[in-house]
C-alpha positions in Angstrom: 80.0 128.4 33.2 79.6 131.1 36.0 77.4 129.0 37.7 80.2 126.2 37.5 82.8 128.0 38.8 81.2 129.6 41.8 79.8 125.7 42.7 83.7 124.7 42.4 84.7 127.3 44.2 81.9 127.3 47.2 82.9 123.8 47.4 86.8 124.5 47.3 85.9 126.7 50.8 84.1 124.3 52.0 86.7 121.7 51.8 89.3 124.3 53.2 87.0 125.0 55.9 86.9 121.3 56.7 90.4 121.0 56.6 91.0 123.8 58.4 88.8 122.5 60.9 90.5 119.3 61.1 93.9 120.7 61.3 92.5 122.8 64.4 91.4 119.5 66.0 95.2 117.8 65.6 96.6 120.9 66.9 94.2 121.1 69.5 94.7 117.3 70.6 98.1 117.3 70.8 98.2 121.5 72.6 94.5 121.0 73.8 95.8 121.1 77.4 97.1 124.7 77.3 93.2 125.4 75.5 91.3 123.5 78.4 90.0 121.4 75.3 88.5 117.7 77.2 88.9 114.6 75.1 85.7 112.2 76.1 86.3 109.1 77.8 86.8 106.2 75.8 83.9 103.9 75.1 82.9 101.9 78.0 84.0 98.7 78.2 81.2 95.6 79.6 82.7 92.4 81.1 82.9 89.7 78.6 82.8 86.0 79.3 84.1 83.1 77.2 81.4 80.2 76.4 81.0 77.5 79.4 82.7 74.4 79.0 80.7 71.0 78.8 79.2 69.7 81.9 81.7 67.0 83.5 80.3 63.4 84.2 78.3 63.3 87.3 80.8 62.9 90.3 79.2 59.7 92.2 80.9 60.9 95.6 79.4 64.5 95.7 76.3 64.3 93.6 77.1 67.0 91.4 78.5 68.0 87.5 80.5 70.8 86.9 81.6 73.4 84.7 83.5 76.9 84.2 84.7 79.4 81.7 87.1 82.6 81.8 87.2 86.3 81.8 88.1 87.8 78.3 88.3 91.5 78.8 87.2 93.1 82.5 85.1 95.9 82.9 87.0 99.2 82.4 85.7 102.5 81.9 82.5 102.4 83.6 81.2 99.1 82.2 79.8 96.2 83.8 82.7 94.4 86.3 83.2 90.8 86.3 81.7 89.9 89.9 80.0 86.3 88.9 81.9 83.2 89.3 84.2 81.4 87.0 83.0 77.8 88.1 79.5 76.2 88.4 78.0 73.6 89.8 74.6 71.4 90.4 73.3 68.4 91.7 73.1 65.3 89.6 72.0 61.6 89.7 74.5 58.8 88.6 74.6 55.1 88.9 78.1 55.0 89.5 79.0 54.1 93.2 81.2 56.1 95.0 84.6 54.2 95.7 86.0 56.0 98.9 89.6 55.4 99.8 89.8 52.7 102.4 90.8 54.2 106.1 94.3 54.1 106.7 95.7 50.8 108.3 97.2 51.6 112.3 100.0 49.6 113.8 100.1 48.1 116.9 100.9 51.0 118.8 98.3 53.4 117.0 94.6 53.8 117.7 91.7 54.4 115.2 89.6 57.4 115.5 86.1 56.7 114.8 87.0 59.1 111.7 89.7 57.2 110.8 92.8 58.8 111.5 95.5 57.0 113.5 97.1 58.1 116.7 99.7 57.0 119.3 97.9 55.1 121.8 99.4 57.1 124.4 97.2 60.3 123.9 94.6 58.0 125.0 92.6 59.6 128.1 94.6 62.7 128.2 92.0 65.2 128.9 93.3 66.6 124.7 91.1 65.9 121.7 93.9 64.7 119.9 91.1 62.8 117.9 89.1 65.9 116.3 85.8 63.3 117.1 86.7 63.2 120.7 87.0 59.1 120.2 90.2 59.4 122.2 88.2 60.2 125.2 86.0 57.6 125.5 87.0 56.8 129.3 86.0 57.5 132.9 88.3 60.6 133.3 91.7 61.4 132.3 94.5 59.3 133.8 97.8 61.2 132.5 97.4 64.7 131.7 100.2 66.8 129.8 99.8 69.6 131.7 99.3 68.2 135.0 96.8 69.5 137.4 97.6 73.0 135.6 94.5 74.2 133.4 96.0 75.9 130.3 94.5 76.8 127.5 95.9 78.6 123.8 95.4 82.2 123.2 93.7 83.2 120.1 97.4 84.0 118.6 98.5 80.4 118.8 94.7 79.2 117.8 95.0 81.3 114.5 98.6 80.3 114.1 99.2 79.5 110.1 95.9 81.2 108.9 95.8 81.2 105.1 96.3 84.3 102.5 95.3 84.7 99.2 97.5 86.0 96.4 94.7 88.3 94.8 94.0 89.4 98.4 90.7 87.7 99.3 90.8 86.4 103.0 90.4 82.7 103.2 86.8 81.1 105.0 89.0 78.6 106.7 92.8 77.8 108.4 93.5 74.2 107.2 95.2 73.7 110.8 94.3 71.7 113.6 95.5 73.8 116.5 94.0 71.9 119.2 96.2 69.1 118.6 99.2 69.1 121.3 100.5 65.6 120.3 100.4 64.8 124.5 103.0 67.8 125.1 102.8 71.1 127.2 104.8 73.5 125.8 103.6 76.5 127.2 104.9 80.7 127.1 104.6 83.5 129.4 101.9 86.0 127.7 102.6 89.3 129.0 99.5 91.0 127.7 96.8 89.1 129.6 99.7 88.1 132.1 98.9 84.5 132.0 100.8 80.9 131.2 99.6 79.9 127.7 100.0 76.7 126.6 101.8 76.1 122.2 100.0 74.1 119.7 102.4 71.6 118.6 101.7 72.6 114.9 103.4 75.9 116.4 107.2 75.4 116.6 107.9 78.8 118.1 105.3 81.7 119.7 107.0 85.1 120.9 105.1 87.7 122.4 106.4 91.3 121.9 104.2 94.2 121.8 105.6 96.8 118.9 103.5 99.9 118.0 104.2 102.3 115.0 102.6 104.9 113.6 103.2 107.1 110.5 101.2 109.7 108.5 101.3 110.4 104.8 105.5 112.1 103.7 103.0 114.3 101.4 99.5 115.2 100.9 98.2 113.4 97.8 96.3 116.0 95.1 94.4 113.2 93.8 93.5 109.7 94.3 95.6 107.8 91.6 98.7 108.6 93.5 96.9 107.8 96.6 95.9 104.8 95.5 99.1 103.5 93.7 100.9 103.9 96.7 98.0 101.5 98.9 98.0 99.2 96.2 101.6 98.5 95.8 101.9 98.0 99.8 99.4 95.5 99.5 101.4 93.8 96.7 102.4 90.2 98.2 106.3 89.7 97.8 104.5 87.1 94.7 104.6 89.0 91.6 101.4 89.4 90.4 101.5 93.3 89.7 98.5 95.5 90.4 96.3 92.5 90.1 93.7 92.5 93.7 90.2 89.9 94.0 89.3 91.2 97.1 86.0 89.4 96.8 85.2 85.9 96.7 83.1 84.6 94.2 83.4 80.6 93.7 80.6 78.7 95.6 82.3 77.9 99.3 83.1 74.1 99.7 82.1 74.8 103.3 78.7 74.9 104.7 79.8 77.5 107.3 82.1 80.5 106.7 84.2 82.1 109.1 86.8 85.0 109.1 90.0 85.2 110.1 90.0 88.7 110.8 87.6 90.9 112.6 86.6 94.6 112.1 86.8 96.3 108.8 88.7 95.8 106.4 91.1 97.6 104.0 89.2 96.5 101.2 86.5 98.7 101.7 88.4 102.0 101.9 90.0 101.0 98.6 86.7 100.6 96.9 85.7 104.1 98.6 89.0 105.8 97.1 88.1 104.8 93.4 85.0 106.6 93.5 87.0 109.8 94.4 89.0 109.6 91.3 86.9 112.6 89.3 86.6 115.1 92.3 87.8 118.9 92.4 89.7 120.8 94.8 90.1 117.6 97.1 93.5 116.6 98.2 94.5 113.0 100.7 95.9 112.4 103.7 96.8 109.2 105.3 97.7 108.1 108.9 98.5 104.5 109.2 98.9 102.3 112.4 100.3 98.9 113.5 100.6 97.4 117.2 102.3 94.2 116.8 101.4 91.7 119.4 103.6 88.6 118.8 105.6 86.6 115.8 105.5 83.0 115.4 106.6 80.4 113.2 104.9 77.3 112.0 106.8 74.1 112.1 108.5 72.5 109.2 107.4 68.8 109.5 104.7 66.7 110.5 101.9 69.6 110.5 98.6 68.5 111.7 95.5 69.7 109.7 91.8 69.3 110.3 89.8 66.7 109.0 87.6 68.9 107.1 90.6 70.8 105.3 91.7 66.7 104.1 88.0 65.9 103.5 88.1 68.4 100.4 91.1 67.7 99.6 89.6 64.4 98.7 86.5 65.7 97.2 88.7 67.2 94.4 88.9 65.6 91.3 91.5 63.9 90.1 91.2 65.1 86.7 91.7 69.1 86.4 88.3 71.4 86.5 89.4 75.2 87.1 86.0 75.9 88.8 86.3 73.8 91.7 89.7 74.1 92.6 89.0 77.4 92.5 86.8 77.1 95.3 89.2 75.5 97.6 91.6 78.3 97.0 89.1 80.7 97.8 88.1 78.6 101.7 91.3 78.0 102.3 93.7 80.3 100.4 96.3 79.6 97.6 99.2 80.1 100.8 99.2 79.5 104.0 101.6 81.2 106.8 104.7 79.8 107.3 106.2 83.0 109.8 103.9 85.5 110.9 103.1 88.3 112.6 99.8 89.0 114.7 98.4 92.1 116.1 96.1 94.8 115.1 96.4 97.9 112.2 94.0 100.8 111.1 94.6 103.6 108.6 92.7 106.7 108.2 92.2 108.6 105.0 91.0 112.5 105.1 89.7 113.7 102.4 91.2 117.6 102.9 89.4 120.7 100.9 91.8 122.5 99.4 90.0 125.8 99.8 89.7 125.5 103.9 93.2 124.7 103.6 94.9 128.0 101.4 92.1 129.8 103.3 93.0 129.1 106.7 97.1 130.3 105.0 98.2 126.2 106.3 101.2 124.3 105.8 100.8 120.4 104.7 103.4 119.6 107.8 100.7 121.2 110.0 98.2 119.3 108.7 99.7 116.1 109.2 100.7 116.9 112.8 96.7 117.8 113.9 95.6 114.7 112.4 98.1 112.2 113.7 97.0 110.1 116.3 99.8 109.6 118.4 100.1 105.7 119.6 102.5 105.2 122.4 100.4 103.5 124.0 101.2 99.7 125.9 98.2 97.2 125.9 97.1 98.0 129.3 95.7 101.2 128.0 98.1 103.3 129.7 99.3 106.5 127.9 103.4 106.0 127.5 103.4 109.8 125.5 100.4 111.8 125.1 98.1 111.9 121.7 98.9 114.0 119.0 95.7 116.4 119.5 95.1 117.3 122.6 98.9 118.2 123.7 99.0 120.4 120.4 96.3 124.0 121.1 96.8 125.5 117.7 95.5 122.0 116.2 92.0 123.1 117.9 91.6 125.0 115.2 92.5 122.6 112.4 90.7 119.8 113.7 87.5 121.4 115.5 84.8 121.6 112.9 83.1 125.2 112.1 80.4 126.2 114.5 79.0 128.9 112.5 79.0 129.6 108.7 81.2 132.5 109.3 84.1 130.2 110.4 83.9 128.7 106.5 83.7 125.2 105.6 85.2 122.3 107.5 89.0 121.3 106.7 88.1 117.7 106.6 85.0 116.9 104.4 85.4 113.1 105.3 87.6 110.1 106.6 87.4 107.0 105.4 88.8 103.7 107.8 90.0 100.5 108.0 90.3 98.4 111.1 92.1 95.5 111.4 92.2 93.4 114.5 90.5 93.9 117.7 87.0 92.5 118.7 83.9 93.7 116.3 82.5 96.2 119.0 85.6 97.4 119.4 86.0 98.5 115.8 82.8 99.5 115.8 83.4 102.2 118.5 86.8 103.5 116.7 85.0 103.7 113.5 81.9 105.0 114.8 84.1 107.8 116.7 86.2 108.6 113.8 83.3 109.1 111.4 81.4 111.6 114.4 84.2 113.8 115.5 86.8 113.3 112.6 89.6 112.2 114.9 90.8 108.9 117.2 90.8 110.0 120.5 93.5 107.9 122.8 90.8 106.6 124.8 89.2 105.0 121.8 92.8 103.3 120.4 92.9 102.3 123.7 89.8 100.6 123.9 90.6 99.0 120.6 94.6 98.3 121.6 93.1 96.6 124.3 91.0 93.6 122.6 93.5 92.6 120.5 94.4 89.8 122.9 90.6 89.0 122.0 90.8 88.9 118.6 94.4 89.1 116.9 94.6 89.7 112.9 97.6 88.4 111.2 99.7 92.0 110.0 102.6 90.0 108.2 102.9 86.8 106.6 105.9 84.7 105.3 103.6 82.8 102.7 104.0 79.0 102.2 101.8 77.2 98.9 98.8 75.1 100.3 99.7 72.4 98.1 102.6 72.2 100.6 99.9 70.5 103.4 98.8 67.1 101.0 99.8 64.0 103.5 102.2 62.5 100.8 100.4 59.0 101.8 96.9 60.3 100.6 95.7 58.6 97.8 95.7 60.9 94.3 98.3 63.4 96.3 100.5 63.5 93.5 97.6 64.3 91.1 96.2 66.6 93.9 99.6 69.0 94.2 99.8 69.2 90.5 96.3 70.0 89.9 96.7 73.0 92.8 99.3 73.9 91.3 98.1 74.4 88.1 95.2 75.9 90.1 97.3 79.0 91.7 98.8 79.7 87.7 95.6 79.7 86.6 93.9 81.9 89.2 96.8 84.8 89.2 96.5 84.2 85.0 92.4 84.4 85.3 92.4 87.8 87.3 95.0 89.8 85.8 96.1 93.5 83.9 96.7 91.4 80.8 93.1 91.4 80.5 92.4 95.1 80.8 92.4 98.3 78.0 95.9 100.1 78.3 96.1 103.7 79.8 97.2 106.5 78.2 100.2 109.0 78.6 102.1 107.0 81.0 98.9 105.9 83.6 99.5 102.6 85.3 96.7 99.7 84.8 95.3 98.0 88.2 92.4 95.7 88.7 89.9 95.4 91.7 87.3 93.1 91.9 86.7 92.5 88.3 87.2 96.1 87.4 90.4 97.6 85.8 91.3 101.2 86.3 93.7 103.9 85.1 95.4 106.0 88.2 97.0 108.8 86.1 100.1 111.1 86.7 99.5 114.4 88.2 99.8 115.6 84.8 96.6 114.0 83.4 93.2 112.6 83.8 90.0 111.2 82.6 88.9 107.6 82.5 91.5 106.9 80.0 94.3 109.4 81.5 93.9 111.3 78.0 93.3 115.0 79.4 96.2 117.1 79.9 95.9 119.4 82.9 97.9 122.4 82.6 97.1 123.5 86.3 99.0 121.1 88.0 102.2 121.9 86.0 104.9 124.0 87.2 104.6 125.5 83.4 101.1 126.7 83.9 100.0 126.5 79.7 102.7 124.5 78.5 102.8 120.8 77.7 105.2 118.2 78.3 106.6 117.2 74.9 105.9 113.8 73.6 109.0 112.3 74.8 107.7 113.0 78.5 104.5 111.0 77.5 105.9 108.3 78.1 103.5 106.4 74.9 104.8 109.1 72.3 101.4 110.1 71.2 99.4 113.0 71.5 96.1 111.9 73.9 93.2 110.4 71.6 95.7 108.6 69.7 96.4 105.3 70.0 99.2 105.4 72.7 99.5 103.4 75.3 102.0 103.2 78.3 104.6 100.4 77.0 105.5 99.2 80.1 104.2 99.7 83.9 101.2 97.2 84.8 100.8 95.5 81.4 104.7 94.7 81.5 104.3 91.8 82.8 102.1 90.9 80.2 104.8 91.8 78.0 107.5 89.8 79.0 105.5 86.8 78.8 103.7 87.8 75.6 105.9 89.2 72.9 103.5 88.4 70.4 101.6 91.4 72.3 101.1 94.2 70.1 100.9 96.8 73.4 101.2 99.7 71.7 98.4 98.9 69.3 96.1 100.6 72.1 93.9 97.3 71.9 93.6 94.0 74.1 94.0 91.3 72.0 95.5 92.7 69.1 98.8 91.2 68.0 100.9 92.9 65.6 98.5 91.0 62.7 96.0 90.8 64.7 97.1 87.4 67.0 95.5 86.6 70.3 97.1 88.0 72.9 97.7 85.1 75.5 97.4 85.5 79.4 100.3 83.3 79.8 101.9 85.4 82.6 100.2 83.5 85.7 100.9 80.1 84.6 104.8 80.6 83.6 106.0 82.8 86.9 104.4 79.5 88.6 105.8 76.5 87.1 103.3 75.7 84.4 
């Protein structure tokens, strides 16, 4: 009996230890940020595909079968991202003949290019290709030129006039325009950069040149990269809702056999990527300079635009029934918009990455900070300083922006800048970059250098978008079936790469996806993977934690709280069946599918 009671009551402590134990953890959990007490990540999660579909018939026209499939949950967490492509395809044999529309019948007063398209026999022998073949020129020499005996030629603004975008943010391979086509007129505008006459592709109703340069640096310095990059993010966000949802990379097998790119130097993309992988550092804080020199505006015109023959050749290529994987292609080459207004010129931003200790070290203010690093643009094409740089005409930035010659002078204030270039020729990216990542500033000379050959190679800054479904010839055969289809193509793509699709954050962190990865950016408050660790240090209450109703969620972190709205409400909206709050993709309030429906109903479907 002795024996019994001393088991029961060795077992009664050990239960009371256990509970006690537990009891420690809940209190813990929900106080662990005032104890310094780390909840681990959540588990990571892998991309995950759905099955293919079934190969399509053999298309007799293009030799090949498709296929595609969809995204179920994106890679969050530090699992796999979703970087392959949702379509497929491969060659295939078929007795089937190809049945090609029959070329378009010209009147009297039209000639036949040897590709088919009609023009008005009076671009005959003009000295223009108004026949992309050159089948319009087929004479001794030109009889009646447009311009006269004046030579005039397009700058590179009016040649990139109308240049595609993509929703997600991936630049297009391709501009569906023809911009060589002048329709026998000479419309022509005084280019004050290069201070020549250049001469307006008709699909170009108006081109103004006006040289406008800006520059601003950050209104605070960031303490860690989820602010830093919510902020980049949202200014990327086309005026299209689509929330935090970015494919900077395309994936889909080009329709093209050659790809070329609209814009040269390097790209904001990048940086972003670079920013992500800052998200876990210490004692790091952000700065950002951005820059814009705008170059001209124009404005596409409303009727009769003239597109290449390549753009309408796969247009015709596209099958008439629906397959997502292809069409996805064609938004990729040639983007899901094109530009109806836009603005052309040149930007670059710059993003310090500051050490905290060099700064409380060296006793600086953050409005110091941002003066040193500014670049100060006032600067006019021709290279000639209008106001001087913000470095050199400042001597107590020497010794904010020098670096340390000597261990005794500590460790540098600037332990790396990261840059994006948009605009200008490649070498002359090259150089800014290149100088930026050797001294840690932009000298005027450089911007100059780069200001410069933007009349080389323009970049569109702005863009008034316009759907590309918009550019089917109403008289091509299938357009009906065509506009639809891209239609449906554009829902599907914004529904296919989307928040809906990610793991919700916790205690009020917003939800973004890049490039087939989703990612938490956390309030100042908290952190991890997940945003589940309080961090008493940034609080003005040094050990005390916001009560739940500040959590925005309600729940202590490790729970199963979620942020409500933010990123995943436009999910929400669309998806009421959407158990959000569940803390699981997929899981409705009885365990429904949740359905990615937001894509295809903000566009029609």
């Amino acid at each position: 009996m002795k024996i019994y009671i001393g088991l029961r009551f060795i077992m009664r402590i050990d239960v009371a230890l256990q509970l006690g134990f537990c009891a420690l953890c809940l209190i813990l959990a929900f106080l662990g940020g005032g104890t310094g007490v780390e909840l681990p990540d959540p588990p990571a999660e892998n991309c995950a595909w759905s099955r293919w579909t079934a190969w399509s018939a053999c298309d007799p026209c293009t030799k090949t079968r498709r296929r595609s499939r969809s995204v179920e949950v994106f890679g969050q967490f530090g699992g796999q991202s979703c970087t392959s492509s949702i379509g497929d395809r491969e060659y295939c044999t078929t007795p089937d003949v190809c049945t090609k529309p029959p070329a378009p019948e010209c009147s009297d007063t039209e000639f036949q290019c040897e590709s088919g398209t009609c023009i008005k026999k009076r671009l005959l022998c003009n000295g223009d290709y108004d026949c992309e073949d050159g089948s319009d020129e087929d004479c001794d020499e030109p009889s009646h030129k447009p311009c006269g005996s004046k030579i005039l030629e397009s700058s590179e603004q009016g040649r990139t006039a109308g240049y595609g975008i993509n929703i997600l943010g991936a630049d297009p391979r391709r501009n569906p325009f023809n911009n060589d086509y002048y329709n026998g007129r000479c419309e022509r505008v005084m280019n004050p950069n290069t201070k020549t006459t250049d001469r307006v592709p008709y699909n170009v109703g108006v081109l103004h040149y006006e040289t406008l340069a800006e520059e601003t640096a950050s209104k605070e310095i960031y303490e860690d990269t989820h602010s830093l990059l919510r902020e980049m993010l949202t200014e990327m966000s086309l005026k299209v809702e689509v929330g935090l949802s970015f494919k900077f990379s395309k994936t889909e097998k080009s329709m093209i056999n050659t790809s070329l790119s609209g814009n040269f130097g390097y790209e904001k993309k990048e940086m972003i990527r670079t920013v992500t992988e800052f998200s876990n550092t210490v004692n790091k804080s952000f700065m950002r300079v951005k820059g814009k020199l705008q170059m001209s505006t124009y404005r596409m015109r409303s009727l009769g635009l003239k597109v290449t023959e390549e753009f309408l050749e796969h247009l015709q290529s596209l099958p008439l029934e629906y397959e997502k994987g292809i069409y996805f292609a064609f938004l990729e080459d040639y983007g899901t918009h094109y530009t109806k207004n836009g603005k052309s010129g040149g930007e670059y931003e710059l993003i310090y990455v500051l050490n905290q200790d060099a700064i409380k070290r060296r006793n600086l203010t953050e409005r110091q900070v941002q003066e040193c690093f500014r670049v100060g643009i006032n600067v006019d094409v021709a290279g000639k300083a209008l106001v001087g740089g913000g470095h050199g005409k400042l001597d107590k930035c020497k010794s904010v922006t020098n670096k340390p010659t000597d261990a005794s002078e500590g460790k540098a204030l600037v332990d790396r800048v990261m840059t994006s270039v948009k605009g200008g020729t490649l070498s002359a990216a090259a150089l800014m970059r290149a100088n930026l990542n050797k001294e840690g500033l932009m000298d005027i000379a450089t911007y100059q250098t780069w200001a410069q050959s933007i009349v080389d190679g323009p970049a569109l800054i702005k863009s008034e978008p316009e759907p590309i479904y918009m550019l089917i010839p109403v008289d091509m055969p299938g357009a009906s079936n065509r506009t639809s289809n891209l239609r449906e193509a554009i829902a599907d793509y914004v529904a296919e790469y989307n928040v809906c699709k990610c793991k919700p954050c916790h205690n009020g962190g917003t939800l973004a996806l890049v490039d087939g990865k989703c990612i938490c950016m956390c309030s100042h408050l908290y952190d991890g993977l997940g945003c589940q660790n309080y961090k008493p240090d940034r609080s003005k209450y040094a050990a005390t934690r916001p009560p739940p109703s500040h959590e925005a969620d309600g729940h202590a972190p490790g729970h199963a709280g979620v942020t409500p709205m933010g990123s995943l409400e436009l999910c929400a909206e669309e998806t009421p069946e959407c158990n959000l709050e569940d803390g699981d993709l997929g899981a409705g309030p009885r365990g429904g599918a949740c359905n990615c429906d937001y894509g295809r109903k903000r566009f029609g479907q």
